[in-house]
Structures are given as C-alpha cells and as structure tokens.
DRENDREN-130548 format. One line per 2 residues: for each residue x, y, z of C-alpha. Coordinates in pm, 1 decimal. Layout:
DRENDREN-130548
X/Y/Z  ... .
END
This chain:
DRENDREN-130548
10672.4/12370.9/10203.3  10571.7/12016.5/10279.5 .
10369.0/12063.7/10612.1  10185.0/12353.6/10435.7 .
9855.3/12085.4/10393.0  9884.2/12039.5/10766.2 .
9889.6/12330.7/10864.9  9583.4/12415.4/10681.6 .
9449.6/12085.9/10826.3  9453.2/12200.5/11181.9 .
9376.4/12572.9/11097.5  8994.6/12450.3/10924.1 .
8962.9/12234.6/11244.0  9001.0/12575.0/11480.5 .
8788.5/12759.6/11239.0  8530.1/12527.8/11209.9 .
8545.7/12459.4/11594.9  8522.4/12855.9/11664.6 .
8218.1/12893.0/11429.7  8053.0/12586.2/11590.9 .
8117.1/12755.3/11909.8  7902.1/13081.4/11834.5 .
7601.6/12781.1/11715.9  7543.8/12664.1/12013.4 .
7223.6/12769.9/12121.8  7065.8/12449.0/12015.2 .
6737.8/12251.9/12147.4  6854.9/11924.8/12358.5 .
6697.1/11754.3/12094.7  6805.4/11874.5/11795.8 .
7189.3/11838.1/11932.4  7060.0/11432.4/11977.1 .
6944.0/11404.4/11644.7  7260.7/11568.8/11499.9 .
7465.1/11337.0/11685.6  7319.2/11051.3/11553.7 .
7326.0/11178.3/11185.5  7662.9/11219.5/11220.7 .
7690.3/10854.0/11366.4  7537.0/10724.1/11096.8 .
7734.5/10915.9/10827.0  8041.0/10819.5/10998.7 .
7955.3/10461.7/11015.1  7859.8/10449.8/10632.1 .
8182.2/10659.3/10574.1  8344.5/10331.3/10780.0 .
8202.1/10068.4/10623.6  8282.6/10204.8/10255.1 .
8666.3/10236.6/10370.2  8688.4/9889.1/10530.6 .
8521.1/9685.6/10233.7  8784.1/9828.5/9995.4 .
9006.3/9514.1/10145.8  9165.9/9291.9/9920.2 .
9292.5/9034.4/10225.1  9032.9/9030.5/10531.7 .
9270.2/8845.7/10707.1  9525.8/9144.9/10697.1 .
9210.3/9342.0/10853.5  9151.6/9097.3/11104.0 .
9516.9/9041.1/11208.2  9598.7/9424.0/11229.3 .
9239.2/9483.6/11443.8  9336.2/9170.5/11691.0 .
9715.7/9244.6/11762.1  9670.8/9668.4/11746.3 .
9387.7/9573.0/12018.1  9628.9/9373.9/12211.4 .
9882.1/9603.2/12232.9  9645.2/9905.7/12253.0 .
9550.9/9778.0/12575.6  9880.5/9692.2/12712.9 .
9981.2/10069.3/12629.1  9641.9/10187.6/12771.4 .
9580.9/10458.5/12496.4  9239.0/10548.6/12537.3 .
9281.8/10600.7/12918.2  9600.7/10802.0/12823.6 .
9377.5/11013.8/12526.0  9112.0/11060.3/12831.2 .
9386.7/11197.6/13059.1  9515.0/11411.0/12814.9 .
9115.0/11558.4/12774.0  9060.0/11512.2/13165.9 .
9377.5/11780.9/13179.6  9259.5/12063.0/12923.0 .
8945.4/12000.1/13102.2  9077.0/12096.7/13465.2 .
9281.8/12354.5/13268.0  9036.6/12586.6/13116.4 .
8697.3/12481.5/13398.4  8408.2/12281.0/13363.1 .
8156.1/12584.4/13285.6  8190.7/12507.9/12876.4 .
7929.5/12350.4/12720.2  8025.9/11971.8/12661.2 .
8272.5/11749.7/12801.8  8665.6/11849.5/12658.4 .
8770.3/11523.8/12745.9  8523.1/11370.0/12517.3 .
8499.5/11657.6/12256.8  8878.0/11630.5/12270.2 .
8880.2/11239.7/12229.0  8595.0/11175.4/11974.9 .
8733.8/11497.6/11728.6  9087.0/11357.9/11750.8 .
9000.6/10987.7/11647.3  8724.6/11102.2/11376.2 .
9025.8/11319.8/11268.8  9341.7/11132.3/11302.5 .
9205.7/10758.3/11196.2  9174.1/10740.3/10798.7 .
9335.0/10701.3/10437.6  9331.3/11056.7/10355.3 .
9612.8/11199.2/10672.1  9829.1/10937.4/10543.9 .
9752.4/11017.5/10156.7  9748.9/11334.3/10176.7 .
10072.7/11378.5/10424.6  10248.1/11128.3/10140.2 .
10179.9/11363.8/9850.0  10274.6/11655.3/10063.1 .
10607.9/11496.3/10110.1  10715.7/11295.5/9806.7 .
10570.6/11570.8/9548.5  10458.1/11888.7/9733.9 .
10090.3/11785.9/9654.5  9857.8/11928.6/9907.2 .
9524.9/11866.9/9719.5  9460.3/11593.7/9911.6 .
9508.7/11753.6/10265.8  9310.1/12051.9/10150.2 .
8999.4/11821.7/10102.2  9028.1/11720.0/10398.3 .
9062.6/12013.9/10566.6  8734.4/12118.5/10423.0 .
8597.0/11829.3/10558.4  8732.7/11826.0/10890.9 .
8670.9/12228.4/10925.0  8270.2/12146.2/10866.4 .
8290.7/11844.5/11054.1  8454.4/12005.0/11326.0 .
8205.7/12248.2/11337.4  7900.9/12017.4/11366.1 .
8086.5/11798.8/11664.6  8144.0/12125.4/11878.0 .
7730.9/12218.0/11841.7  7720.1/11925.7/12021.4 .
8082.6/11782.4/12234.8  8186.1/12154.7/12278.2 .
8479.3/12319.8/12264.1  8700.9/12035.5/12306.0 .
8736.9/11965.3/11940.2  8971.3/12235.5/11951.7 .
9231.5/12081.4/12082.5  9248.0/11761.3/11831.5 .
9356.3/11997.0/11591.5  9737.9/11944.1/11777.7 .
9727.1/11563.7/11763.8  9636.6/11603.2/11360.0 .
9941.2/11820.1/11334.6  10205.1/11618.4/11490.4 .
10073.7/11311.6/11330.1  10017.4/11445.0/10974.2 .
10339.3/11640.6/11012.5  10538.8/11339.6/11112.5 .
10399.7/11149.1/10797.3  10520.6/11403.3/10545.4 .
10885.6/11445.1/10727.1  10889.7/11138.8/10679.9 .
10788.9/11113.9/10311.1  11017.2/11363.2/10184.3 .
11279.9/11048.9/10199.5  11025.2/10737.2/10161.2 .
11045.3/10717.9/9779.0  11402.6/10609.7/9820.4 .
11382.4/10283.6/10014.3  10969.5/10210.3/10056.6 .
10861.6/9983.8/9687.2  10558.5/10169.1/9518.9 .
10369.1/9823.8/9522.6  10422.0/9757.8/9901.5 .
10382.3/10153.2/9917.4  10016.7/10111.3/9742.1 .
9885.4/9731.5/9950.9  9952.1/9929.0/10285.2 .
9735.1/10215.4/10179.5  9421.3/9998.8/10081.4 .
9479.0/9725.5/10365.4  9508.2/10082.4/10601.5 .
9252.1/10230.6/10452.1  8991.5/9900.3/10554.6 .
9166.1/9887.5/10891.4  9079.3/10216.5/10957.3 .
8762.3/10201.7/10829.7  8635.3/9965.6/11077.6 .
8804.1/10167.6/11357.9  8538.3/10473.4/11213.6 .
8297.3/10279.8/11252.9  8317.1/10195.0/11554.4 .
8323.3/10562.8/11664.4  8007.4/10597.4/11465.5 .
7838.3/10328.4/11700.9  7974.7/10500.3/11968.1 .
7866.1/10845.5/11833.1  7522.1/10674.9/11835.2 .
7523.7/10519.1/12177.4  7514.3/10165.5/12082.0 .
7846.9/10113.2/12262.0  8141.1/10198.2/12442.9 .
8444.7/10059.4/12196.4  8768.8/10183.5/12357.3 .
8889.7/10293.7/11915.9  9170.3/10448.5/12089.9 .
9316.1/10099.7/12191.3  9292.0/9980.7/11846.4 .
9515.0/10222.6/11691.2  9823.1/10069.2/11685.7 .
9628.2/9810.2/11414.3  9741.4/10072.9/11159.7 .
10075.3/9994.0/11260.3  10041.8/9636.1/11239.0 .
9897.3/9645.0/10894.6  10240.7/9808.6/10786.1 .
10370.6/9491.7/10960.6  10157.6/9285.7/10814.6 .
10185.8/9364.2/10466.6  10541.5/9369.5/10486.1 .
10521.2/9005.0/10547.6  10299.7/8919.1/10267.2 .
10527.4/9171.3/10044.0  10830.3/8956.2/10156.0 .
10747.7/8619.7/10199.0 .
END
C-alpha cells in the first residue's frame, strides 16, 4: 500500500496534537520560552538543509521566482482563509489562534526533503521508513506547537495528506520517464530551497518577523524547473 507512510504521517500529527491538547495548562511564560526553542531548533534544522546546496544560484532563482508567483497567487492569504474558516467553524473559545496553529503546523509540516523522500520511496519501492521518521517527528512536534498555537495543528494533518499522497501516486510511475541523476540534483537543490523557507518560519516562530513562507512555496516548484534546465542544457 503506497500511501500507508502517509497515512501514518497525518495519524502521529492528530495524536500528537490530541496529547498536546490535554498539556495545556502551561505558565504564559513557559509557552514563550517553548516557542522560541522551537524557533531556534527550527531555524538550525533550516540552515543545515539549505547549506547542503551544490548551486546557490538554483537556491536563489527558485526563492525569487516561487516569491513572485507566490504573491500573484496570494497563498498565504488563501492558507489564512482556509484557518480564518475552521476558526469561525468550531468558535473562538480554544486556546490559540486555528488560523495560525493551522498555518504555522502545515508549513513546518509540508515544507522539507523528507515528504518528498519519503512519499518517493513509498511509491517507487513500497519503502515507508522514511515517512515513519517523520511521523515520529511531526507527532512530537505537533504536540509541542499545540501547548502553545492550540488546536489548530490539527487540521495540517489534511494538507500533509493530500500533498504526501499526491507525491507517491505519482511515484509509483516516476521511475519510468524521471533520470535518477536529475531525480537525485532536484532532491538536494529542494532540500536547500526548503531549508531556507524553515527558516524563515523559525524567525517567525521567534518574532523577529513576519515572512509571508506561504508565498514562497511555489520555489520548490521552480527548483524542479530549474534543474531541469541545468539537466538539459
């Protein structure tokens, strides 16, 4: 079953999100401090990822032109909707802000070498080792954002389903027309995209500023672009 590493993907995050939940009796304080240990890890975690780079300029034209178009397609304010909805939905007497619980937890989860990875392996060779990492991670992770976001985090466990899910569809036929080499440069050029887009978050996480992360996805999609190019020509 190839989606079986999603699916245990978005289960951990609901887990770890329900659990979180039931911990949140926590000083004002301590939830600001937490916050900003997770900022930090997530902007070491960031800056690891987007040094593994073996063309900057790949980086750099994937960040500029996935910005460009992330702002034409107005993600972020979409992402917020989406939150702003659930939000109206279930009331405002939760602790935290969905919208932002919602938002944050989806882009921590969704942005990152190991979805793609891991959604590969489960497609091309029913591998979910990879996905089941990081569905450890995620659950714990998941668990420490809703202490503090709320219960918003919940919900990014859909967006890490359709996307992950999409991936390994779409694997189970890659190997046939996708070159291993071009395969393996869009996975490391992806993986330092991304990793600039989690560290952003992390400044964000931190309060040091207000990057919209959501309008820079589409760099990911670029850098397949991108590569393709260099692969090419």
């Amino acid at each position: 079953m190839f989606l079986l590493g999603t699916v245990v993907n978005s289960l951990l995050i609901i887990v770890g999100t329900l659990i979180g939940k039931f911990l949140n009796r926590i000083p004002e304080k301590m939830k600001d401090t937490v916050m900003q240990a997770i900022g930090l890890a997530v902007m070491v975690l960031g800056l690891q990822m987007g040094l593994k780079s073996e063309n900057f300029l790949v980086v750099i034209l994937s960040l500029v032109f996935g910005a460009m178009l992330g702002e034409w397609l107005k993600l972020e304010d979409r992402l917020n909707q989406v939150g702003i909805l659930l939000e109206n939905k279930i009331g405002s007497n939760h602790q935290g802000s969905i919208s932002q619980g919602f938002v944050t937890a989806t882009l921590i989860f969704v942005i990152g070498a190991m979805g793609v990875i891991g959604a590969l392996d489960s497609g091309i060779r029913g591998d979910h080792s990879v996905l089941y990492t990081k569905s450890i991670i995620d659950g714990f992770t998941a668990l420490i954002l809703t202490t503090t976001l709320g219960i918003g985090v919940i919900f990014s466990a859909v967006p890490v389903f359709i996307y992950q899910g999409l991936i390994a569809l779409f694997a189970t036929q890659i190997d046939k027309w996708i070159p291993q080499a071009w395969m393996d440069s869009f996975i490391l050029e992806m993986t330092a995209t991304g990793g600039l887009m989690i560290f952003a978050i992390g400044l964000n996480l931190m309060g040091l500023t207000k990057i919209r992360v959501a309008n820079l996805l589409p760099g990911i999609f670029v850098t397949a672009l991108v590569v393709s190019f260099y692969y090419f020509f």
